[in-house]
C-alpha positions as CSV (number, residue, x, y, z in Angstrom):
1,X,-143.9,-29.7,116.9
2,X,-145.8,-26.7,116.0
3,X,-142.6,-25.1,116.8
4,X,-141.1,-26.3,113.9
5,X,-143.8,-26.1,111.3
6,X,-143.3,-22.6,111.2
7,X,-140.0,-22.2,110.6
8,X,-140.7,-24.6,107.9
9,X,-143.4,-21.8,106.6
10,X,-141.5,-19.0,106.7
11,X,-138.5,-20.7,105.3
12,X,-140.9,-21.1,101.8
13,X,-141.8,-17.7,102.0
14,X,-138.2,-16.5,101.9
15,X,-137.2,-18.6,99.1
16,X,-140.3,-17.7,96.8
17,X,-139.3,-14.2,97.6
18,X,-135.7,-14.7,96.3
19,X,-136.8,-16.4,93.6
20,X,-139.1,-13.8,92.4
21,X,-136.3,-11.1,93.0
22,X,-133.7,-12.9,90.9
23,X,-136.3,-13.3,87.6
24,X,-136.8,-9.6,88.1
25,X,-133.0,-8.8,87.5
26,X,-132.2,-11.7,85.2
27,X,-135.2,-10.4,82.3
28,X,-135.0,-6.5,83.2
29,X,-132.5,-3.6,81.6
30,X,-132.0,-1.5,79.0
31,X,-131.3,-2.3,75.3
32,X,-127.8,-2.5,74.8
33,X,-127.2,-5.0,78.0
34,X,-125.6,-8.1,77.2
35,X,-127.3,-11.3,77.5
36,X,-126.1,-14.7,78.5
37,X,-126.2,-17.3,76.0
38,X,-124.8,-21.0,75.9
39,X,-122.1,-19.7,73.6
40,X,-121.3,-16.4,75.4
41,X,-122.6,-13.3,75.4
42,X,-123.5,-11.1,72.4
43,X,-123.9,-7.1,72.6
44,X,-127.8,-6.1,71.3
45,X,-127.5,-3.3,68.9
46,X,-127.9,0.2,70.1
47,X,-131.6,1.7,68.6
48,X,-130.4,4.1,65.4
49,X,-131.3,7.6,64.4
50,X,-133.0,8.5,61.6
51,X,-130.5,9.3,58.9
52,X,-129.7,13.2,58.3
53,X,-130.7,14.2,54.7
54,X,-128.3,16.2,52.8
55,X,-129.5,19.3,51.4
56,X,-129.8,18.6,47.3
57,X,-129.9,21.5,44.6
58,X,-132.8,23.4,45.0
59,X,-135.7,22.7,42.7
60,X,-136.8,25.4,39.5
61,X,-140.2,26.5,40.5
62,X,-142.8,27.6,37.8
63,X,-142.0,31.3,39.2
64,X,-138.0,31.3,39.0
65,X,-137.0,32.4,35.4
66,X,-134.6,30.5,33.1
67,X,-132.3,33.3,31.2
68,X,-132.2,31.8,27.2
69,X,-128.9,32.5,25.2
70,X,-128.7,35.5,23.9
71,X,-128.9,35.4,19.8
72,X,-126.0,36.8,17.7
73,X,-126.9,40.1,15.9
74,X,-126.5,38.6,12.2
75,X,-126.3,42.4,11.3
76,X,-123.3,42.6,13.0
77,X,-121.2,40.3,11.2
78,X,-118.9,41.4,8.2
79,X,-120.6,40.5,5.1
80,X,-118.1,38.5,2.9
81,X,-117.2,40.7,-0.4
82,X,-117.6,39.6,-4.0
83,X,-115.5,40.3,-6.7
84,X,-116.9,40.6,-10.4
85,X,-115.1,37.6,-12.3
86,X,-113.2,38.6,-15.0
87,X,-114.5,35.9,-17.1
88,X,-118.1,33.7,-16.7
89,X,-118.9,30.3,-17.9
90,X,-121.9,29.5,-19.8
91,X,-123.3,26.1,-19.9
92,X,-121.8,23.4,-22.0
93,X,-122.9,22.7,-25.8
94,X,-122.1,19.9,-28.0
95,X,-120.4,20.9,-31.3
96,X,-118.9,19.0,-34.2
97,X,-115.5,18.9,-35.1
98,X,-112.5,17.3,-37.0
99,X,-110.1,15.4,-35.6
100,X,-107.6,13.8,-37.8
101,X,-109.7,14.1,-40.8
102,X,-112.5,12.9,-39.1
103,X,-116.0,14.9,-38.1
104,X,-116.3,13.8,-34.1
105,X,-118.8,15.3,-31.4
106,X,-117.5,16.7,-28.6
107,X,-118.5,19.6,-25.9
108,X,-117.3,22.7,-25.2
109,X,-117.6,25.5,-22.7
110,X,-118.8,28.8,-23.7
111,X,-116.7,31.8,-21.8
112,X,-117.4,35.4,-21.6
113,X,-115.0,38.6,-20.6
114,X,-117.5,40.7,-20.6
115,X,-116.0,44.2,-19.7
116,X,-114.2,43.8,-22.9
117,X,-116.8,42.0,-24.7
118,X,-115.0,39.0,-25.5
119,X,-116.5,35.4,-26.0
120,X,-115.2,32.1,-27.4
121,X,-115.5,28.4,-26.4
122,X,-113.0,26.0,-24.8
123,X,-113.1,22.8,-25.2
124,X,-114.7,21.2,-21.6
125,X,-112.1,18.3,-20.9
126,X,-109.3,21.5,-20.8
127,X,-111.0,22.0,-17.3
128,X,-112.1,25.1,-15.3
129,X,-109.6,27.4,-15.9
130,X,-107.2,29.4,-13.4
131,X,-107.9,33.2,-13.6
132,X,-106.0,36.2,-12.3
133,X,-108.3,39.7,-12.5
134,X,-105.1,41.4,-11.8
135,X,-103.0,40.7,-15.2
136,X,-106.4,39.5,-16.9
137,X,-105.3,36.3,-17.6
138,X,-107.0,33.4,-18.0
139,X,-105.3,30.1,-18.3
140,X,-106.5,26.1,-19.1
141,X,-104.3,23.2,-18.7
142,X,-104.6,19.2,-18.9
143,X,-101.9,17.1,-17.7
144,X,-100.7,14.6,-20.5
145,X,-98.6,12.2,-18.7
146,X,-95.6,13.7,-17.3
147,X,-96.4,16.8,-20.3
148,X,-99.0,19.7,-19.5
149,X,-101.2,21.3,-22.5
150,X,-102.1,25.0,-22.0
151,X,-104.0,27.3,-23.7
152,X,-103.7,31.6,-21.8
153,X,-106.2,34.1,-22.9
154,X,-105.1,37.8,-22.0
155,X,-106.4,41.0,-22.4
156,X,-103.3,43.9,-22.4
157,X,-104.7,47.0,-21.7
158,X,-104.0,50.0,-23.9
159,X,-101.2,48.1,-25.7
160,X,-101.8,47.9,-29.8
161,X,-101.1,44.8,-31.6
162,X,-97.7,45.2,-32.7
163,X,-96.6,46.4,-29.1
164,X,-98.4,43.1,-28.1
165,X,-96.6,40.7,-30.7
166,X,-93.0,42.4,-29.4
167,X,-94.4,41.4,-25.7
168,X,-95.4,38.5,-26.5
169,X,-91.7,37.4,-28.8
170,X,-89.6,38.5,-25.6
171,X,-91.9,36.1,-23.0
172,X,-91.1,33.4,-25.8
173,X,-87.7,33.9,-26.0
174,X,-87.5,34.1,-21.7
175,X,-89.0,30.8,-21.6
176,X,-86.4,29.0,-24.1
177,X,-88.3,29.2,-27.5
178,X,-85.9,32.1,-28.6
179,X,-85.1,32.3,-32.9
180,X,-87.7,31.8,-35.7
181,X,-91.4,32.8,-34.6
182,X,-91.7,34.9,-37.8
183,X,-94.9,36.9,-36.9
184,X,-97.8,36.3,-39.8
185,X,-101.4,38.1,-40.4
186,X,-103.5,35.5,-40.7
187,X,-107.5,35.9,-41.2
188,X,-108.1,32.5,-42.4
189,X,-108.0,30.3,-39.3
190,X,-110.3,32.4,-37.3
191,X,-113.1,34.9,-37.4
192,X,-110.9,37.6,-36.6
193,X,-107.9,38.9,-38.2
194,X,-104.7,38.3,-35.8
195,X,-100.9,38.3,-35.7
196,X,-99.3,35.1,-34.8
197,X,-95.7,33.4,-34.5
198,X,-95.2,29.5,-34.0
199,X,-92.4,27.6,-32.8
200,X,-90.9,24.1,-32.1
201,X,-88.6,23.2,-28.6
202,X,-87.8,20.6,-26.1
203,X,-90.8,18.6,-27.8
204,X,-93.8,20.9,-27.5
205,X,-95.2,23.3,-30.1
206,X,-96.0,26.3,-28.6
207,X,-97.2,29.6,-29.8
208,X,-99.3,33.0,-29.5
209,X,-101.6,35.0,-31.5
210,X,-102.7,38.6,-31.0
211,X,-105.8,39.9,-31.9
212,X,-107.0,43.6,-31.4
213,X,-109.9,44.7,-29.3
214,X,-110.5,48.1,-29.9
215,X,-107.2,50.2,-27.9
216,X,-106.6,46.9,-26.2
217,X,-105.0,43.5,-27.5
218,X,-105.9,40.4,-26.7
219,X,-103.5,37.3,-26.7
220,X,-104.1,33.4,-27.2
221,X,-101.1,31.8,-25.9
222,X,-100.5,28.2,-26.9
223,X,-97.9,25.5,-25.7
224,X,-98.6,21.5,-26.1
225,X,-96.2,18.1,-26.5
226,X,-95.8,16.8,-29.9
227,X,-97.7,13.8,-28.9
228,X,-100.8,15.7,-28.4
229,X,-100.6,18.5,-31.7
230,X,-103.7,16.4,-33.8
231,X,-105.5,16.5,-30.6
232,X,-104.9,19.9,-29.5
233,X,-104.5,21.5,-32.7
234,X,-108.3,21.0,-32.9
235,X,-108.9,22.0,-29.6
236,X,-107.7,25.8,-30.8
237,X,-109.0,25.7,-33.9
238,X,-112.4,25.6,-32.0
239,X,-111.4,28.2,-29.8
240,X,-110.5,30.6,-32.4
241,X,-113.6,29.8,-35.0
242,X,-116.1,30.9,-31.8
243,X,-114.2,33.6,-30.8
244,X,-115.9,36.8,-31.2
245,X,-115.4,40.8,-30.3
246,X,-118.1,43.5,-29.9
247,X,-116.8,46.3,-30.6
């Protein structure tokens, strides 16, 4: 009997032992072991390392220096060249005039050659004019419809006034007004005496007039539609009446 009772005591002992031994192994291990589950098992994530940084752009300290742009040397630039004009404009004035019989305002342009000492008014609705410096030539046009009206101003050099009007009958005849053009002195319509010659072709009145200014000439070249003579007949009747020469 007593025999017994302590196989039945050791017989305990053992299995407390084995049961303490198999909760040791069951709870133990490393992270990353799997562990049973009523589903299966599922793999614990591994512990992670901190991130490496990547290297960015290295900050401007207050020491480091930041290099400016480097101005342009204004000196070294070419300085744009200016011509003298061969003729300046004045500002606009309101004169009176006849149109058609009748006194009407209107404003004109005063204009200046002054190396030759020229001045006269234009009327202002012909426009700013078109100048060459190279043949002295100064030229105002107006469209009228599908017609142009335009008044030249030249200055020949060192040519007299007859040598001018024989000039000026050729460029008439080259441009299809050839025959008639009888030259005339004329004083009346102007403040200086001149030579002029008028004709009539392909529906325009055209015409020049030739004034002397001192060893030079100067030459008021004319061509307008028949339409537009009352109009522009005033318009040069102006011009001539303020033009004026210092000698």
């Amino acid at each position: 009997m007593l025999q017994s009772f302590r196989w039945f005591v050791l017989l305990t002992v053992f299995t407390v032992v084995l049961a303490g031994c198999g909760a040791t192994s069951g709870n133990g291990g490393d992270a990353g072991d799997e562990v049973e589950s009523g589903e299966g098992s599922v793999e614990q994530p591994a512990a992670q390392t901190p991130a490496e940084e990547t290297p960015g752009e290295e900050p401007v300290s207050d020491e480091q220096t930041v290099e400016e742009p480097v101005a342009e040397d204004e000196s070294a630039a070419e300085e744009p060249t200016v011509e003298t004009e061969f003729v300046t404009a004045g500002e606009p004035k309101e004169i009176e005039t006849t149109i058609e019989g009748m006194p009407e305002k209107v404003t004109v342009t005063p204009y200046t050659i002054a190396s030759y000492g020229i001045s006269y008014d234009m009327r202002t609705d012909m426009g700013a004019p078109e100048v060459d410096s190279d043949t002295r030539t100064v030229t105002y046009a107006t469209q009228m419809g599908d017609d142009a009206a335009k008044i030249t101003v030249q200055v020949l050099e060192n040519t007299s006034v007859n040598d001018a009007v024989a000039q000026m009958k050729e460029i008439m005849a080259s441009e299809g007004y050839g025959g008639g053009g009888a030259v005339d002195d004329n004083a009346d319509a102007a403040s200086l005496p001149f030579k002029a010659a008028n004709y009539q072709a392909d529906g325009y009145y055209a015409g020049f007039k030739v004034f002397g200014v001192g060893e030079h000439s100067l030459v008021v070249k004319h061509s307008y539609p028949f339409d537009a003579g009352d109009g522009m007949a005033a318009v040069m009747n102006e011009m001539l009446s303020s033009l004026a020469v210092k000698q």
